[in-house]
Structure formats: structure tokens, C-alpha cells
C-alpha positions as CSV (number, residue, x, y, z in Angstrom):
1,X,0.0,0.0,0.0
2,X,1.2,3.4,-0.5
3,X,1.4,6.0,1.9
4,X,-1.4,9.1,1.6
5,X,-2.9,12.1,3.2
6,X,-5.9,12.8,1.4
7,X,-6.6,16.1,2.2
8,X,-10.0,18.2,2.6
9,X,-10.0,22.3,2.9
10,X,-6.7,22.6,2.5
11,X,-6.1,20.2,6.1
12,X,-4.6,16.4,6.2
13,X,-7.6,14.2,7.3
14,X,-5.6,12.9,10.0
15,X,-5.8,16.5,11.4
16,X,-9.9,16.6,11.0
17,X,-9.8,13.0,12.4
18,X,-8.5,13.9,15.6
19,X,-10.4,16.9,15.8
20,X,-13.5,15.0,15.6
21,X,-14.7,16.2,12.3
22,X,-14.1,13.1,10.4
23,X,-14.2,9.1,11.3
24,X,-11.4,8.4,8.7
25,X,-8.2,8.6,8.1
26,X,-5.8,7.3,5.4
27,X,-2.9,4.6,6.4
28,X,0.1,3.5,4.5
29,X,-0.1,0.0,6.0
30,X,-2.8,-1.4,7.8
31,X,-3.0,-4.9,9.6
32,X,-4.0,-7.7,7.5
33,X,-7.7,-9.5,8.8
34,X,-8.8,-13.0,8.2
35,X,-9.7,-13.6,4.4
36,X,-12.4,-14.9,5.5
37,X,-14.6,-12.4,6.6
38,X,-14.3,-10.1,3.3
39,X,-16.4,-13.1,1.4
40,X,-18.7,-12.2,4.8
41,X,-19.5,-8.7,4.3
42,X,-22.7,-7.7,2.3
43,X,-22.0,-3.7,2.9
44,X,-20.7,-1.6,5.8
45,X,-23.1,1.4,6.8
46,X,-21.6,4.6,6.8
47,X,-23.8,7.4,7.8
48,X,-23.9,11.0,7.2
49,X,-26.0,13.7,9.0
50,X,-25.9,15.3,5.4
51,X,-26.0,12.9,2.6
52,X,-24.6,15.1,0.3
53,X,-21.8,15.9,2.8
54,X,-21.0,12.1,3.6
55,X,-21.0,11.6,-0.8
56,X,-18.1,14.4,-0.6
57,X,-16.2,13.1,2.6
58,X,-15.8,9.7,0.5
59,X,-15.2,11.1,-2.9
60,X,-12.3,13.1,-1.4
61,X,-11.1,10.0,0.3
62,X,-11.3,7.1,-2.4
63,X,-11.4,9.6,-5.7
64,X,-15.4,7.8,-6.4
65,X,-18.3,9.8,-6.4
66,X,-21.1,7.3,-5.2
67,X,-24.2,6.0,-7.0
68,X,-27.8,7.5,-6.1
69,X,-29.3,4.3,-4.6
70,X,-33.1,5.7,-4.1
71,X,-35.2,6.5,-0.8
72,X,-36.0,4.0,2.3
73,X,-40.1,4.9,2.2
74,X,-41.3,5.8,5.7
75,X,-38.1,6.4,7.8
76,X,-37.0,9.7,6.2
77,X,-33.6,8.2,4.3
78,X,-31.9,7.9,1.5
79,X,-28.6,6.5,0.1
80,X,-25.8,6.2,-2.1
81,X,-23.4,3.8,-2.7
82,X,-19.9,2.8,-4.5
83,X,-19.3,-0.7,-5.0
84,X,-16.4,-2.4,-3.2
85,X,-16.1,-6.1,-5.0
86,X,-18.9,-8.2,-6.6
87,X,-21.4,-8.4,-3.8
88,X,-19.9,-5.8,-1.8
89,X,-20.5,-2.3,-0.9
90,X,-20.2,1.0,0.8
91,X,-23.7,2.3,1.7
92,X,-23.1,6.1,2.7
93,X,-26.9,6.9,4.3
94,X,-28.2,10.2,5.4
95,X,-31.5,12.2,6.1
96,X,-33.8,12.5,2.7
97,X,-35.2,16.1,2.5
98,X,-37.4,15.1,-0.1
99,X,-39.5,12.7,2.7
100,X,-41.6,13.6,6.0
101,X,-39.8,14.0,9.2
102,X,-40.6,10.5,10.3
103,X,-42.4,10.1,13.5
104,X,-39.1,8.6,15.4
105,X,-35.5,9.0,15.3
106,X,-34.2,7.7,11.9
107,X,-32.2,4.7,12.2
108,X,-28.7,4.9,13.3
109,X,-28.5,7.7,15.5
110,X,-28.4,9.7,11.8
111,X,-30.3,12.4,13.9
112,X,-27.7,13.2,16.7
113,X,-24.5,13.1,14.3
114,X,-22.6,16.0,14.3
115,X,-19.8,14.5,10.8
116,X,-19.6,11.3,9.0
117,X,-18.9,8.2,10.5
118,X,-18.8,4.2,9.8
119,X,-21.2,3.2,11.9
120,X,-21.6,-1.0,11.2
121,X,-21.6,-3.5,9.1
122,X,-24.2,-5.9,7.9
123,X,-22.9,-10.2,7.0
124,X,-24.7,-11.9,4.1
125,X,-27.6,-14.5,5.3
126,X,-29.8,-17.1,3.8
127,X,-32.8,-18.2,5.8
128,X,-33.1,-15.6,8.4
129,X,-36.3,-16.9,10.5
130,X,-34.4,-20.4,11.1
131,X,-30.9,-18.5,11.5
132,X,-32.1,-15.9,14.0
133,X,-33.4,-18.6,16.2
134,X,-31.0,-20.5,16.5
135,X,-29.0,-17.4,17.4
136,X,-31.0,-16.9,19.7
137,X,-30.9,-20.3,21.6
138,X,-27.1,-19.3,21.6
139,X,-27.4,-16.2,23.5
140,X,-27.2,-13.8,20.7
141,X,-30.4,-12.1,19.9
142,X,-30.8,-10.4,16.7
143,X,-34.1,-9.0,16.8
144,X,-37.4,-10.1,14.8
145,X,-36.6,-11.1,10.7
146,X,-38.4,-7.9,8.9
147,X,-38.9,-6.7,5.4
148,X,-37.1,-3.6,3.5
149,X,-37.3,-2.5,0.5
150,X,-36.0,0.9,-2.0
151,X,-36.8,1.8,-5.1
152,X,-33.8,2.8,-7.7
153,X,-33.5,6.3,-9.4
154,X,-34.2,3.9,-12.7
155,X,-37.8,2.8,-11.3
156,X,-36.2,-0.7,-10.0
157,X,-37.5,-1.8,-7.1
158,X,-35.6,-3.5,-4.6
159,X,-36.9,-5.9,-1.5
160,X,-35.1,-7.9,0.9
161,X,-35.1,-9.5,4.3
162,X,-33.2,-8.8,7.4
163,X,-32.7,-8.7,11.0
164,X,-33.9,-5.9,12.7
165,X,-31.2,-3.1,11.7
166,X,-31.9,-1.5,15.1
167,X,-31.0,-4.0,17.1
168,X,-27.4,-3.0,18.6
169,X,-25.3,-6.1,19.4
170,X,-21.8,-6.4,20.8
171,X,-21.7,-2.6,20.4
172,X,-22.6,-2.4,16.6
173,X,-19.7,-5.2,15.9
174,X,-21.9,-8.0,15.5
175,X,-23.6,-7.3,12.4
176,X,-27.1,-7.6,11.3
177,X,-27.6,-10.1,8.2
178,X,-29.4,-9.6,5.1
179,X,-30.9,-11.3,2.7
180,X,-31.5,-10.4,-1.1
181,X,-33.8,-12.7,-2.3
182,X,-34.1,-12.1,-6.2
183,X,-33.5,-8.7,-6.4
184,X,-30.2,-7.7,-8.3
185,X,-27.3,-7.4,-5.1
186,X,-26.6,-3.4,-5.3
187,X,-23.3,-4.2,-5.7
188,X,-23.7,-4.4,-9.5
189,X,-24.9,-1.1,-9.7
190,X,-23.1,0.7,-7.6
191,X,-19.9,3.1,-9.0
192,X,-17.2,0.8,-9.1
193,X,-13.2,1.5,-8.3
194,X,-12.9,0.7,-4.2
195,X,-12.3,-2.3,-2.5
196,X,-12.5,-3.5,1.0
197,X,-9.1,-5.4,1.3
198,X,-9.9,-5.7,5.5
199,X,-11.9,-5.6,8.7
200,X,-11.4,-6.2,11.8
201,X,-12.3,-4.6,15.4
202,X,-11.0,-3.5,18.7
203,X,-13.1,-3.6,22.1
204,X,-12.6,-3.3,25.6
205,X,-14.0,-7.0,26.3
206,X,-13.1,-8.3,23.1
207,X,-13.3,-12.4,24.3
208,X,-16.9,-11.1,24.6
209,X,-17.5,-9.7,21.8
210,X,-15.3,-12.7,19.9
211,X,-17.5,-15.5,21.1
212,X,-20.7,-13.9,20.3
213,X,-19.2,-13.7,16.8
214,X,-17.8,-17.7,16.5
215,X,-21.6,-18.3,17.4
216,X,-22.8,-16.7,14.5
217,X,-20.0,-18.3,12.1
218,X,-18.4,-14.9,11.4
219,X,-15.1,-14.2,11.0
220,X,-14.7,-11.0,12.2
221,X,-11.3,-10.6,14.4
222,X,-11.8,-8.7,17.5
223,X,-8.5,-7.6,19.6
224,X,-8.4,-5.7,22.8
225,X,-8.8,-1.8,22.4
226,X,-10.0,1.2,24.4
227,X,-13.3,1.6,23.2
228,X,-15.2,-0.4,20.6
229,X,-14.0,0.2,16.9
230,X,-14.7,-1.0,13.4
231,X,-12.4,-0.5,11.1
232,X,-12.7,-1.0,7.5
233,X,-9.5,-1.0,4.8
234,X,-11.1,0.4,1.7
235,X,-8.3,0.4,-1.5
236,X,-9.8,3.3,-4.3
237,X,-8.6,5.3,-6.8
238,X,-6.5,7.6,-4.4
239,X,-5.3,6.1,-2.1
240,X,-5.9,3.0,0.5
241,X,-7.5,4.3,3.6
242,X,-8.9,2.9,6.5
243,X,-12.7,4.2,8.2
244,X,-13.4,3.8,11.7
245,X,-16.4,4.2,13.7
């Protein structure tokens, strides 16, 4: 990898990092995580309190301007994404002007965020209803198996199954899963040029957090760390750069 500083206002990310303003900074080498979990991944969330602001942020950091991926009907948000390997992607979600104020909070604290931040990520799943069980009779409780669904800027509608999204497990390291049925994976669409080349995590309790994650099958390496992190190695167009939540 090559060493970088993306830059944004004239200051080195590393600067805005620290200051708070930003949850990213670039790396010129980062540790390596278990193959394993890359094949894992279905997308990592990373949410904006301005959509158009989080779009930016990336673009300055992986030289991509995301993909319009459409409005989430009824919770007042909308996304965009860039593509990070075949069924793989960055999904950079903020508030949608163009809906009501929902009646709650938007998902994923979206409404209290002061700058962009990688906030989780989400494991691929078949079978949710039988998998969530037996989660469940593990210890690990991922919430009720619900229904989503988005329609594309071309008129494509999209509709899968999940776990509940709002469910926070292990401090946001255990993912949800999702499940795409037959729609087309957004993936395919997405703007192309990244790719997540690691992932791995840091917590306090991290034996914890670890077992819950062997229970589930996932891969997911989890080392001892102040506070609980995801990071995420992202390879683009300008550099290879690591987000953090």
C-alpha cells in the first residue's frame, strides 16, 4: 500500500480525524484481517448527517463519487453507494429532504450526528427466520426477521429480508444479516473503483464480543482496544485508507 494524506479544505484528514470532524483517516499500511470475513460482508453502513456531505467526505477520500441508490419509504432516508467487490459495498446513508420527518428517530443515530462516521456492518444471510433462532438459543439475539425495500432512481425496485437493523449487538460489531432474495445485489450497480481489502475490530471486552461472533459463524477478528471500533480498509482510486467508527 502506498502511503497518503488525502486532504479536505486545505487540512490532512488525519488533522480533522482527531479533531473529531471526520471518522477516517488514510494509512500506509494497515493490519491484515482474516480472508475470511471479506467473502462475509454484504455492505458496511456509513452514515452522514448530510447525505450530500457524507458523498463528498468519500469522494475526497477514495477519488469515487457514489451512485444515487433511491429513498428508504417511511423512515426519512436515503442512500448512495460505491461498489467495493462483486457483492460488496459501501452504503453512505443520510437524512432525505425530499420525505416527512418521520415520527421517530431515523435509524442509526443519523439524527444526533454532528460529521460522518462508519457506523456497522451488515454479513450476508440465507434463511433468516431459522438462523435468527438459533441465534437466539445461543445467546445472541438479533431481533425479529423484517422486510425492506427501495426503489432505484431507474424505477427498479428493490426488497429484501433482514434482522432488525436496530438492534445493537456487541456494540454495533456483530452485524445484522441480510438477505436479497431475487432482487439484483446493489453491488452491481453501484460506482465501481474501491475495494474492501480488511476488517477487523478493537473492544474493551473483546473475548466477549469474539464469542458472540464464533456463534454466529463470522469471522470477524476482534482484539483488545480502548473503546469499541470497526475498522474497514477500503483500497480506491487515491489512495488506501482505512474508516473507523
Amino acid at each position: 500500500m502506498r502511503s497518503a494524506t488525502p486532504r479536505l479544505n486545505n487540512q490532512p484528514f488525519a488533522m480533522l480525524a482527531a479533531a473529531g470532524v471526520l471518522c477516517a483517516v488514510a494509512v500506509g499500511s494497515a493490519r491484515q484481517s482474516r480472508p475470511a470475513v471479506l467473502a462475509q460482508v454484504d455492505h458496511l453502513v456509513y452514515t452522514t448527517p448530510d447525505l450530500q456531505a457524507g458523498i463528498d467526505v468519500i469522494e475526497k477520500l477514495l477519488g469515487i463519487r457514489a451512485t444515487p441508490g433511491g429513498q428508504h419509504p417511511g423512515y426519512g432516508t436515503r442512500n448512495a453507494l460505491i461498489s467495493l467487490g462483486p457483492q460488496t459495498y459501501l452504503e453512505i446513508i443520510g437524512p432525505d429532504p425530499d420525505q416527512p420527518t418521520p415520527a421517530g428517530p431515523r435509524r442509526f443515530g443519523i439524527d444526533s450526528l454532528k460529521s460522518p462516521r462508519l457506523f456497522t456492518w451488515v454479513a450476508k444471510g440465507t434463511d433468516l427466520d431459522r438462523f435468527a433462532a438459533q441465534a437466539a438459543g445461543q445467546g445472541v439475539n438479533l431481533g425479529p426477521v423484517i422486510a425492506g425495500r427501495r426503489q432505484r432512481p431507474d424505477g427498479v425496485l428493490l426488497t429484501w429480508r433482514y434482522t432488525d437493523p436496530n438492534m445493537s449487538v456487541g456494540d454495533r460489531l456483530v452485524p445484522y444479516f441480510i438477505d436479497w432474495g431475487t432482487s439484483t445485489h446493489p453491488a452491481l450497480t453501484a460506482a465501481p473503483g474501491a475495494t474492501l481489502i480488511g476488517l477487523r475490530a478493537e473492544h474493551p471486552d473483546a473475548a466477549r464480543i469474539q464469542t458472540m461472533l464464533r456463534r454466529l459463524k463470522l469471522e470477524l477478528e476482534v482484539s483488545v482496544g480502548p473503546k469499541p471500533s470497526l475498522i474497514a480498509t477500503v483500497a480506491g482510486k487515491k489512495s488506501v485508507v482505512e474508516l473507523r467508527n
